[in-house]
C-alpha positions in Angstrom: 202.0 159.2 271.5 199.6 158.0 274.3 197.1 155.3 273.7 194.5 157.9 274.1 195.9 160.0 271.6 196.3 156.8 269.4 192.8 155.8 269.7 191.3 159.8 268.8 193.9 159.4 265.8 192.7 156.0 264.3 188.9 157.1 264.9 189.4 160.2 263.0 191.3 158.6 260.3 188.3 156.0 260.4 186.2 159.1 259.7 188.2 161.1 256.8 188.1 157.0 255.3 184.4 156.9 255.0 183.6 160.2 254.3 186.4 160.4 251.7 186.2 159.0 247.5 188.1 156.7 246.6 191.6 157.3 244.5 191.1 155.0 242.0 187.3 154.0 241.9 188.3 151.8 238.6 190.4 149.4 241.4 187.5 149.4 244.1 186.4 145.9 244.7 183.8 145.6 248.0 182.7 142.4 249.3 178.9 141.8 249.7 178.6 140.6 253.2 175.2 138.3 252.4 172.3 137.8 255.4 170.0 134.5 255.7 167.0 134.8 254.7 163.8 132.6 254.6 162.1 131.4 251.6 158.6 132.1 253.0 159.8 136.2 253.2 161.4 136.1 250.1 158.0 134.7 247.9 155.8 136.8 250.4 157.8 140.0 249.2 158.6 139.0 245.2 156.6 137.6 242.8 158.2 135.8 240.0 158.3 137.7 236.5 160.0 135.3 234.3 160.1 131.5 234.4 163.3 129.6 236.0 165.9 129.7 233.5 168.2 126.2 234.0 171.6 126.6 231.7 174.1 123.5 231.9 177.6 124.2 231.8 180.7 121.8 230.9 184.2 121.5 232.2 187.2 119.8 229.2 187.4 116.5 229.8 184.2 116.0 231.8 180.8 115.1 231.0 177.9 118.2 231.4 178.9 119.2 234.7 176.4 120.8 236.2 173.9 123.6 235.6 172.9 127.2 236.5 169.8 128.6 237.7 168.4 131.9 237.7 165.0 133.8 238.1 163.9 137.4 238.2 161.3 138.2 240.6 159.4 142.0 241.0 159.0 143.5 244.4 155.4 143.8 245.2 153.9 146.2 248.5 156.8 148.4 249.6 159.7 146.3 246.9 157.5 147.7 244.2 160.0 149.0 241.8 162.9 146.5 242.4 163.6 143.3 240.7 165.3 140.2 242.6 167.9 138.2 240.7 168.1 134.9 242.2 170.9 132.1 241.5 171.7 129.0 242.0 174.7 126.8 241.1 174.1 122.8 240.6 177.4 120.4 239.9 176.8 117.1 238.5 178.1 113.9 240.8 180.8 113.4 237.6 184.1 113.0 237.4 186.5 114.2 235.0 188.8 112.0 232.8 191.2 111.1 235.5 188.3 110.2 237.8 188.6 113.0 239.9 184.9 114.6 241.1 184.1 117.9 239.3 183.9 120.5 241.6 183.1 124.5 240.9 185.9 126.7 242.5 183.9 130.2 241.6 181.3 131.3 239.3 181.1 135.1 237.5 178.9 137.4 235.6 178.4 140.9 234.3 175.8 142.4 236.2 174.7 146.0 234.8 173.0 148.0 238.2 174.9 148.2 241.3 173.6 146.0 244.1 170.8 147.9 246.1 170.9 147.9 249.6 167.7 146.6 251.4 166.5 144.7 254.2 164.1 141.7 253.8 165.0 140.5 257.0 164.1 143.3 259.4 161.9 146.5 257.2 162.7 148.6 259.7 166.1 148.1 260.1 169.0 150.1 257.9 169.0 149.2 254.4 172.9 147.6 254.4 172.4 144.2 253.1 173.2 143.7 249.2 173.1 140.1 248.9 171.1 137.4 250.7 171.1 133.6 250.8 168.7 131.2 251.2 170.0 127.4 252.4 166.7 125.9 252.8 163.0 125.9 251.2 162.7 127.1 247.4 162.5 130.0 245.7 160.1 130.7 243.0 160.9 128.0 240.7 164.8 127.4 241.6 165.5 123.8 243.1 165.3 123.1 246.4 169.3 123.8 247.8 170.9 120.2 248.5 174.0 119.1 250.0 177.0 117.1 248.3 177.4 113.8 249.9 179.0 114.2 253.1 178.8 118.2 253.0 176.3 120.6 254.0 174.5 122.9 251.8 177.0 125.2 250.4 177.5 129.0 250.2 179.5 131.2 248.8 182.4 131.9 251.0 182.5 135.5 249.7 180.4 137.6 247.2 182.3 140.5 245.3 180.6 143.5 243.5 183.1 145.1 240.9 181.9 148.4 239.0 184.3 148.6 236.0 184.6 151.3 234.1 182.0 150.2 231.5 180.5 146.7 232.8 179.4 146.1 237.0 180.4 142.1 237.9 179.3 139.9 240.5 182.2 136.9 241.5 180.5 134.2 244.0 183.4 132.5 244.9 183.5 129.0 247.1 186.8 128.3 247.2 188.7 130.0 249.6 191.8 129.2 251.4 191.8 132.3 253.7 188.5 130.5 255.9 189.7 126.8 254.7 186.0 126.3 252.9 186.5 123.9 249.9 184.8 124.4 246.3 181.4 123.5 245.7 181.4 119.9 245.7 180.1 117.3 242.8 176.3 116.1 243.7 175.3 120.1 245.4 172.9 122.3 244.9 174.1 125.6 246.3 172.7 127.7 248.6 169.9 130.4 246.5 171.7 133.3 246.4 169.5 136.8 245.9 171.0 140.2 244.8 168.2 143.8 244.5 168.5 145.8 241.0 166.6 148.2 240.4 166.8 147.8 236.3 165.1 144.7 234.2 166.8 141.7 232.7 168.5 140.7 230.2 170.6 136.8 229.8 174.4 137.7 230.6 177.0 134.2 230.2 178.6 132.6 233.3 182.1 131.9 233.6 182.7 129.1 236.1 186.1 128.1 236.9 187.9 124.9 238.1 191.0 123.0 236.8 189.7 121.7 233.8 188.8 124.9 231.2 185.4 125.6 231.0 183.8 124.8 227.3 180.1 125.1 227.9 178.8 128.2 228.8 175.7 129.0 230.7 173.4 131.9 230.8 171.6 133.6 233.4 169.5 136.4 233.7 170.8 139.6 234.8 170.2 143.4 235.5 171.3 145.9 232.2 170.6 149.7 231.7 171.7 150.4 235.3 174.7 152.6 236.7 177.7 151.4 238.0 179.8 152.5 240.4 181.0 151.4 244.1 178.4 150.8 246.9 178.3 154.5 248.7 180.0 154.8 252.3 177.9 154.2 255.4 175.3 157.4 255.4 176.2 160.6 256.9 174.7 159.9 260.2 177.1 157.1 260.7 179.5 159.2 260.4 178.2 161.6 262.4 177.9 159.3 264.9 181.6 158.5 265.0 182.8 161.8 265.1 180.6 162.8 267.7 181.8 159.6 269.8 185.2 161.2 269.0 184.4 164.4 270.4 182.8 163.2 273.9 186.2 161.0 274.3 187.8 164.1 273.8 185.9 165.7 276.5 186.2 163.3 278.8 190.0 163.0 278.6 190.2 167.0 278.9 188.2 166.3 282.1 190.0 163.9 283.7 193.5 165.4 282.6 192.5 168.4 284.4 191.3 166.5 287.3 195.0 164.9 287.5 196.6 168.4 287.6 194.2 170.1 290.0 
């Protein structure tokens, strides 16, 4: 097979892969790539419609280790008719028994509605972004995002949306050895992360995991009522677009291979 002929093949099998369901949609797990986004754009575009919620957590063996924060905003002008769940992680400067730091490797949550794709950044851009993050001024109420001592404001290293068969969950997870980025460190305030429902709130519990095993659990507001199932494929006229880049390649090799035997 020629590296022509290699190329047409992986671009059609590209095609058939995003126009195609899924096998098993119970084991689908998709990664929510998130965009920066200013504070100013977010509170021009939302208005809160509940007050900050602040829940403390606590890891065994430590004292109250830190605290989540969540508020629900309503999109106002053309957001009317979406709600904004916003969420912030805090971790205590403590350290457990042993004196080690506490530290948050991940934190998880049901989340009823699947994620809605919009685009606060640029309106008249495609609607592909599903989670945002906010590293500096404050949203709504939330605290202002602050560094750990010695460390930069911290962001989730990934974000991942999985649509169970009952229950939809959101994992933000900060530990991650694949890009070397360490857990969210004792003495932070994360990064504000946003994610678009489309369904009202209700208070869901956060699991937040390090070493030591959780025993205080938070709450945080959340989406319920929704539907849940996987993130759809790219629309139709993306993939459109690739098989019609398909078909000029394929022209164009036709052309030139019967220029090379003229």
């Amino acid at each position: 097979m020629n590296k022509f002929t290699q190329a047409l093949a992986l671009g059609a099998g590209l095609v058939f892969c995003l126009a195609g369901p899924s096998a098993d949609a119970a084991a689908i797990v998709q990664t929510l790539t998130p965009s920066q986004l200013s504070a100013s754009t977010f509170n021009a575009d939302f208005s809160a419609v509940t007050a900050p919620m602040m829940s403390q957590y606590t890891f065994q063996n430590t004292p109250t280790s830190g605290v989540v924060e969540s508020q629900v905003f309503a999109g106002t002008g053309a957001y009317q008719g979406l709600y904004a769940y916003a969420y912030q992680f805090g971790v205590n400067n403590v350290a457990d028994n042993t004196g080690q730091s506490t530290f948050v490797n991940s934190a998880s949550m049901v989340y009823n509605d699947t994620p809605v794709g919009t685009n606060l950044t640029n309106p008249s851009g495609p609607n592909n972004t599903f989670a945002y993050v906010v590293t500096n001024g404050q949203v709504g109420g939330l605290d202002l995002p602050q560094a750990a001592p010695g460390n930069v404001v911290q962001t989730p290293s990934s974000i991942a949306w999985y649509p169970g068969m009952k229950t939809g969950s959101l994992t933000f997870q900060y530990l991650d050895p694949a890009s070397n980025t360490g857990p969210l460190a004792a003495g932070a305030h994360s990064g504000t992360i946003v994610v678009i429902s489309t369904q009202p709130f209700t208070q869901q519990y956060v699991s937040l995991q390090n070493p030591d095993p959780q025993t205080g659990y938070p709450l945080a507001y959340s989406p319920t009522g929704g539907q849940i199932h996987p993130i759809p494929a790219p629309e139709p006229a993306t993939i459109l677009a690739w098989s019609g880049a398909l078909a000029a390649l394929a022209v164009v090799h036709r052309v030139r291979r019967g220029r090379r035997l003229a």
